[in-house]
Jmol script that loads the backbone (N, CA, C; Angstrom):
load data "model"
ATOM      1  N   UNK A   1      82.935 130.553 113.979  1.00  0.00           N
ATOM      2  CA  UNK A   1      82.916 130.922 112.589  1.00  0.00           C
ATOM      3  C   UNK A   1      81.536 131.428 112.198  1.00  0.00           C
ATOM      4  N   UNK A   2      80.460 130.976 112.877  1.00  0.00           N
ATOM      5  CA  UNK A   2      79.354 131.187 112.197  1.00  0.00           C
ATOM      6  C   UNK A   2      78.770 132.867 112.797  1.00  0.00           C
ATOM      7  N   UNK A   3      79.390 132.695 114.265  1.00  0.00           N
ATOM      8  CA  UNK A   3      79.014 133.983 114.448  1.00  0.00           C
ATOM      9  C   UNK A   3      79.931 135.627 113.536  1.00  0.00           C
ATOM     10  N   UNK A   4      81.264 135.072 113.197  1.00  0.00           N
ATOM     11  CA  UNK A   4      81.876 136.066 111.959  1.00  0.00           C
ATOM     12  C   UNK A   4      81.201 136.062 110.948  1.00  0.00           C
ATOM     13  N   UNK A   5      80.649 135.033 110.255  1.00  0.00           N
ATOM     14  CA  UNK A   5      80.136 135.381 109.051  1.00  0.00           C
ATOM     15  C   UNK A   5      78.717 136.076 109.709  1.00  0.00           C
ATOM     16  N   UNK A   6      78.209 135.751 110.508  1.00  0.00           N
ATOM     17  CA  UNK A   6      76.627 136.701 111.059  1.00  0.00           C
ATOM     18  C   UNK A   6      76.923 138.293 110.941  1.00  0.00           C
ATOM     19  N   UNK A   7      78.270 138.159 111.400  1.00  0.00           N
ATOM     20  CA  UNK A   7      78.381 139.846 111.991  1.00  0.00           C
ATOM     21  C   UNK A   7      79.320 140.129 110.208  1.00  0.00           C
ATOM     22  N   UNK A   8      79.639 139.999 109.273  1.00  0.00           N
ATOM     23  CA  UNK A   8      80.203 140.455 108.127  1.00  0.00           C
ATOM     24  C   UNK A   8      81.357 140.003 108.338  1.00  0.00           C
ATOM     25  N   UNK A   9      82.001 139.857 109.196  1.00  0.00           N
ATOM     26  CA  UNK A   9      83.720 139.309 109.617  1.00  0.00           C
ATOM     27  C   UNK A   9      84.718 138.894 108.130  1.00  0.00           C
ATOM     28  N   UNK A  10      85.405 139.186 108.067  1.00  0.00           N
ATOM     29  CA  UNK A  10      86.423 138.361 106.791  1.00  0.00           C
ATOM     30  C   UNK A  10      87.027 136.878 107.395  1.00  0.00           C
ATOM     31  N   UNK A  11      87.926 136.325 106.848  1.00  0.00           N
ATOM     32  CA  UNK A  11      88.516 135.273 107.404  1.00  0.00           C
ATOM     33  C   UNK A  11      87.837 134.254 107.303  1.00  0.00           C
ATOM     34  N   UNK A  12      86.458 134.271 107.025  1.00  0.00           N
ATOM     35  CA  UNK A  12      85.585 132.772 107.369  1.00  0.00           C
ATOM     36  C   UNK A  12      84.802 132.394 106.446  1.00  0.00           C
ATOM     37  N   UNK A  13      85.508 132.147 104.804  1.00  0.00           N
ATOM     38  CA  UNK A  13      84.810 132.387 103.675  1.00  0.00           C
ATOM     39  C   UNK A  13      83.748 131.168 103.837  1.00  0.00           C
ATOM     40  N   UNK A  14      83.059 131.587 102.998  1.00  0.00           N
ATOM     41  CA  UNK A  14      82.176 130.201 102.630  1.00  0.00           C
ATOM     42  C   UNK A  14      82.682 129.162 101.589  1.00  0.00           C
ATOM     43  N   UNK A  15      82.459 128.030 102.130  1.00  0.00           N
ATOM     44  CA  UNK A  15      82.925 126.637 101.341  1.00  0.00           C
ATOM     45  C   UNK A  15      82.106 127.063  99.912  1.00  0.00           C
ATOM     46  N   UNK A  16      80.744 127.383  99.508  1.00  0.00           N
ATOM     47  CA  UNK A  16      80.399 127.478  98.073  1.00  0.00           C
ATOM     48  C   UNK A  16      80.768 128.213  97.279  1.00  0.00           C
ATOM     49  N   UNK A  17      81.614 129.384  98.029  1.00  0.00           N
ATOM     50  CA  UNK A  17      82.074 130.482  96.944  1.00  0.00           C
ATOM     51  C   UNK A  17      83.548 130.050  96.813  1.00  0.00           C
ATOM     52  N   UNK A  18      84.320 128.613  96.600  1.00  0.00           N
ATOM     53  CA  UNK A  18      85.643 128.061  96.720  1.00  0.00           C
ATOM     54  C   UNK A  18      85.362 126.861  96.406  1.00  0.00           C
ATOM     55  N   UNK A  19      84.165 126.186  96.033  1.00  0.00           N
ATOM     56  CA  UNK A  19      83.561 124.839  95.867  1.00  0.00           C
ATOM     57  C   UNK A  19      84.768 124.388  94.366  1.00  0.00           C
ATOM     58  N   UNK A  20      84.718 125.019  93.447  1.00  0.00           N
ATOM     59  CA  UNK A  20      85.158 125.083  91.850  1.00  0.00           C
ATOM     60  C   UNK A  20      87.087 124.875  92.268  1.00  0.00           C
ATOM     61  N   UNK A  21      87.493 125.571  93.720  1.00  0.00           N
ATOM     62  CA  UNK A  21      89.029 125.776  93.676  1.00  0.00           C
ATOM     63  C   UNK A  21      89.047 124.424  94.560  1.00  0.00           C
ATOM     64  N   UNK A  22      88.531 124.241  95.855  1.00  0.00           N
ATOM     65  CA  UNK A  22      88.694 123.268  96.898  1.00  0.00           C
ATOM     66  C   UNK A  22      87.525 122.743  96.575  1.00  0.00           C
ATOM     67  N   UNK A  23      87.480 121.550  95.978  1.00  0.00           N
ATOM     68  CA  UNK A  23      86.258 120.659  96.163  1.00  0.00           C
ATOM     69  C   UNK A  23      86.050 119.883  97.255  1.00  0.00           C
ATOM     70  N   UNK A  24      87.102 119.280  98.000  1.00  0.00           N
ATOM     71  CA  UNK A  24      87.177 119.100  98.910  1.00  0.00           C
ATOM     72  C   UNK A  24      86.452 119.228 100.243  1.00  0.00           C
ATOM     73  N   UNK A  25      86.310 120.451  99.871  1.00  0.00           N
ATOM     74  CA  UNK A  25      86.079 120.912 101.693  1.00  0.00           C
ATOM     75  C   UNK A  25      84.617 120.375 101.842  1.00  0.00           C
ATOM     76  N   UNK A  26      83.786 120.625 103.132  1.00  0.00           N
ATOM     77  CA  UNK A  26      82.944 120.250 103.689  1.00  0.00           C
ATOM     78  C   UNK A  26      82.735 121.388 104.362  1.00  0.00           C
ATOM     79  N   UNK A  27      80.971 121.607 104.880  1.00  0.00           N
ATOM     80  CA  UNK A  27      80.350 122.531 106.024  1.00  0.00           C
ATOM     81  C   UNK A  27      80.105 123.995 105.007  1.00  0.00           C
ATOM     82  N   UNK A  28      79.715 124.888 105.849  1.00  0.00           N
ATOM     83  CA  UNK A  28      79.032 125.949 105.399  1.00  0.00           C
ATOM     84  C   UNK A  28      80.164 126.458 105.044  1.00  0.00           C
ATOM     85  N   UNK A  29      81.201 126.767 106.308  1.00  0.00           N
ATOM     86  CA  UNK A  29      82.501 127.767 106.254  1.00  0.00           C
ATOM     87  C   UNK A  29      83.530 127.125 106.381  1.00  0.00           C
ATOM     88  N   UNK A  30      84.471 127.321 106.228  1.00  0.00           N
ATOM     89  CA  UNK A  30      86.196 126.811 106.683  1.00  0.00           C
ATOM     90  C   UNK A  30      87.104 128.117 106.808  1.00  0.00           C
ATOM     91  N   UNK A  31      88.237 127.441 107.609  1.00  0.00           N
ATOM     92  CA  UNK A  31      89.037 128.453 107.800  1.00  0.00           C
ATOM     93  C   UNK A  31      90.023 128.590 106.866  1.00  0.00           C
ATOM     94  N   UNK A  32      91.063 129.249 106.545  1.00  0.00           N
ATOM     95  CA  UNK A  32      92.159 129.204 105.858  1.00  0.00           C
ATOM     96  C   UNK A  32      93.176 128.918 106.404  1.00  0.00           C
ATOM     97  N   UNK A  33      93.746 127.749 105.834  1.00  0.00           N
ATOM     98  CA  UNK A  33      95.042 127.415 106.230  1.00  0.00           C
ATOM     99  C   UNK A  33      96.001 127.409 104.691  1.00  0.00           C
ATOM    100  N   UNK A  34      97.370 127.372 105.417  1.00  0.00           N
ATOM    101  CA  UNK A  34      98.337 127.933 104.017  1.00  0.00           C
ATOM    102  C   UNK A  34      98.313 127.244 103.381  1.00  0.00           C
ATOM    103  N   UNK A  35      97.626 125.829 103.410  1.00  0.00           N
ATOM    104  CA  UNK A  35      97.860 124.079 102.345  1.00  0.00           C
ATOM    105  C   UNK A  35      96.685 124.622 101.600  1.00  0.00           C
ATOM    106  N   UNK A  36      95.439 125.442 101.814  1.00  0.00           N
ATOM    107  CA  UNK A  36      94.388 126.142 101.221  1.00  0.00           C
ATOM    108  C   UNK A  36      95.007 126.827 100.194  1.00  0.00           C
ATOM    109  N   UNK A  37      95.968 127.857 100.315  1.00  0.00           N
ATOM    110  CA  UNK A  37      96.294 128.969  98.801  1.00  0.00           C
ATOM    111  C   UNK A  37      96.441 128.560  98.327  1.00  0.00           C
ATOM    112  N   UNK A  38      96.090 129.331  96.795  1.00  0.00           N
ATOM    113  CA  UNK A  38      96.766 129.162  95.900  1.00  0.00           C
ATOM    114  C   UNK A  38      96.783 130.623  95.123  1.00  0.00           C
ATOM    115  N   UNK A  39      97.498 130.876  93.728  1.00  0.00           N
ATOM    116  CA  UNK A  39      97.274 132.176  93.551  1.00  0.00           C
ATOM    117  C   UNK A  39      95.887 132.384  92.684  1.00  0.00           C
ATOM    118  N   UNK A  40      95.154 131.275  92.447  1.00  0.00           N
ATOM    119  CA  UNK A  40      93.527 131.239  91.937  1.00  0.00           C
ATOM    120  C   UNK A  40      92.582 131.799  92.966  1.00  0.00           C
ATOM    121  N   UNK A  41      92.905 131.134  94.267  1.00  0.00           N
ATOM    122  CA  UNK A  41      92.147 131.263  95.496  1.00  0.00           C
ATOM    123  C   UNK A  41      92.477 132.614  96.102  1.00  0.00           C
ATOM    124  N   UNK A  42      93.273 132.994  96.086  1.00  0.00           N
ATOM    125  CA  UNK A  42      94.303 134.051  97.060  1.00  0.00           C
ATOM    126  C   UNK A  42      93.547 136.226  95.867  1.00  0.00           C
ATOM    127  N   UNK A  43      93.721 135.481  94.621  1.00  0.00           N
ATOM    128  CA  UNK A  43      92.920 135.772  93.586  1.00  0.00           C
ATOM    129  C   UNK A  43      91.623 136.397  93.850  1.00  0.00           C
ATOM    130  N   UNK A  44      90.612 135.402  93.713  1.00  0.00           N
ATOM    131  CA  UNK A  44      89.534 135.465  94.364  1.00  0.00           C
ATOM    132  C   UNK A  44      89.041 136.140  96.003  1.00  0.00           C
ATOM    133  N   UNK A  45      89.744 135.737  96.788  1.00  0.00           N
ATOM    134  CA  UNK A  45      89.292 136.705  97.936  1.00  0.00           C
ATOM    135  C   UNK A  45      89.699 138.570  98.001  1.00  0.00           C
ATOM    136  N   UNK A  46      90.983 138.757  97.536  1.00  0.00           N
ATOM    137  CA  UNK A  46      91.650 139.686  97.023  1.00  0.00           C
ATOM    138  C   UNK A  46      90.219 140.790  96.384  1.00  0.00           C
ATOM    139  N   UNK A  47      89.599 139.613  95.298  1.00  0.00           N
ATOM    140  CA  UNK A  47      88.455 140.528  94.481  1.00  0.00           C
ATOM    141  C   UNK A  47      87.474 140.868  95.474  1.00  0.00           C
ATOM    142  N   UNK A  48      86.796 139.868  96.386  1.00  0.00           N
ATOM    143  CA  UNK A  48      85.692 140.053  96.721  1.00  0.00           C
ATOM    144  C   UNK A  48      85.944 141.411  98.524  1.00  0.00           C
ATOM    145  N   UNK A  49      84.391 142.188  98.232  1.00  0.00           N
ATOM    146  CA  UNK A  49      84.137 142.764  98.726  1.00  0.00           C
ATOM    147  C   UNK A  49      83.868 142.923  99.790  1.00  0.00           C
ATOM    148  N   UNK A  50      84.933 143.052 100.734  1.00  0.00           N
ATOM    149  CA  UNK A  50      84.958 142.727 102.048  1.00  0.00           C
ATOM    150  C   UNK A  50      84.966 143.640 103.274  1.00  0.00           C
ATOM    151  N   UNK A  51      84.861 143.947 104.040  1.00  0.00           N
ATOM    152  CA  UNK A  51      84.686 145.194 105.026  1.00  0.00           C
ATOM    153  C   UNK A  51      86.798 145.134 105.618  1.00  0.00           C
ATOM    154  N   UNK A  52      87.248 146.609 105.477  1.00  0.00           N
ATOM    155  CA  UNK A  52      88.406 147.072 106.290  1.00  0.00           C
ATOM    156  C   UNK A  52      88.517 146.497 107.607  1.00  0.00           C
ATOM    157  N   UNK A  53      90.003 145.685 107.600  1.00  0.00           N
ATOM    158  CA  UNK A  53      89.925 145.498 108.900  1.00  0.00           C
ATOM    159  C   UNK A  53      89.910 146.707 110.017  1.00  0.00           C
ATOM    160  N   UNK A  54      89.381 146.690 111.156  1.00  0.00           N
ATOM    161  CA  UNK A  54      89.277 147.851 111.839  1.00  0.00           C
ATOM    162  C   UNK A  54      90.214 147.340 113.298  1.00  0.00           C
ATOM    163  N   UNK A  55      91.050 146.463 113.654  1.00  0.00           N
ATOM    164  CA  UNK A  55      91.649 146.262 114.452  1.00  0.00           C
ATOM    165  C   UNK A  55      91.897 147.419 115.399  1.00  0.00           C
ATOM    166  N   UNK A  56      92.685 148.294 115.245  1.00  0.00           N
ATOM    167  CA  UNK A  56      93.574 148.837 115.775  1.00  0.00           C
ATOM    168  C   UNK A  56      92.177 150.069 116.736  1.00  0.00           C
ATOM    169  N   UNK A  57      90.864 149.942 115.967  1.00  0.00           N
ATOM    170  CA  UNK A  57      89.991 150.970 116.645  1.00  0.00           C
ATOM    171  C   UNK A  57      89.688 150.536 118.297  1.00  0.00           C
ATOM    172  N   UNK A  58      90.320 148.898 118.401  1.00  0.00           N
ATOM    173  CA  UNK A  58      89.192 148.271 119.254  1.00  0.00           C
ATOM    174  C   UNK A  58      90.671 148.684 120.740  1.00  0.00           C
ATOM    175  N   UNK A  59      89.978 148.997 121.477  1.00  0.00           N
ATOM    176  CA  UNK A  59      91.081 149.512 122.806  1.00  0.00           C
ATOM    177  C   UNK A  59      92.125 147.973 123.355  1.00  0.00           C
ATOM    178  N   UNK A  60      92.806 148.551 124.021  1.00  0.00           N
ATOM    179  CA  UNK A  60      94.016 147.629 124.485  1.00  0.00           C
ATOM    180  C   UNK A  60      93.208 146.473 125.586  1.00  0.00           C
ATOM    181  N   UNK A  61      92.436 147.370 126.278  1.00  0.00           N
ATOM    182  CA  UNK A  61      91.609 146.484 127.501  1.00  0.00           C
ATOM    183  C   UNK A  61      90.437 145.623 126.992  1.00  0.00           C
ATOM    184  N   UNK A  62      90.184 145.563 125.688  1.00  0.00           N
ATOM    185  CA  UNK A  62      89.187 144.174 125.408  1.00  0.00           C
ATOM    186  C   UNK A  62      90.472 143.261 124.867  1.00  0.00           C
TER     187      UNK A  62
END
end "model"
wireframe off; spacefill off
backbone 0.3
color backbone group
């Protein structure tokens, strides 16, 4: 996780920018799991500014 958020990666939000929805959580980052959504949370990432996934650029052989 820590190396996605190094490189810009999506998927690996930070626990402080979700602190107010999941108080809960613990550590720098967490992952998302579906007991995580909600449409507040789901909301929020939706807004924030995130880089295109680029999947499909990366070849069959990596």
């Amino acid at each position: 996780m820590r190396a996605q958020g190094r490189h810009g990666r999506g998927a690996v939000p930070r626990v402080r920018d979700f602190a107010d929805l999941l108080p809960h959580l613990t550590g720098p980052r967490f992952v998302w799991w579906p007991s995580l959504l909600s449409p507040a949370a789901l909301a929020r990432v939706v807004a924030q500014d995130q880089r295109a996934c680029r999947r499909d650029e990366v070849p069959e052989t990596v």
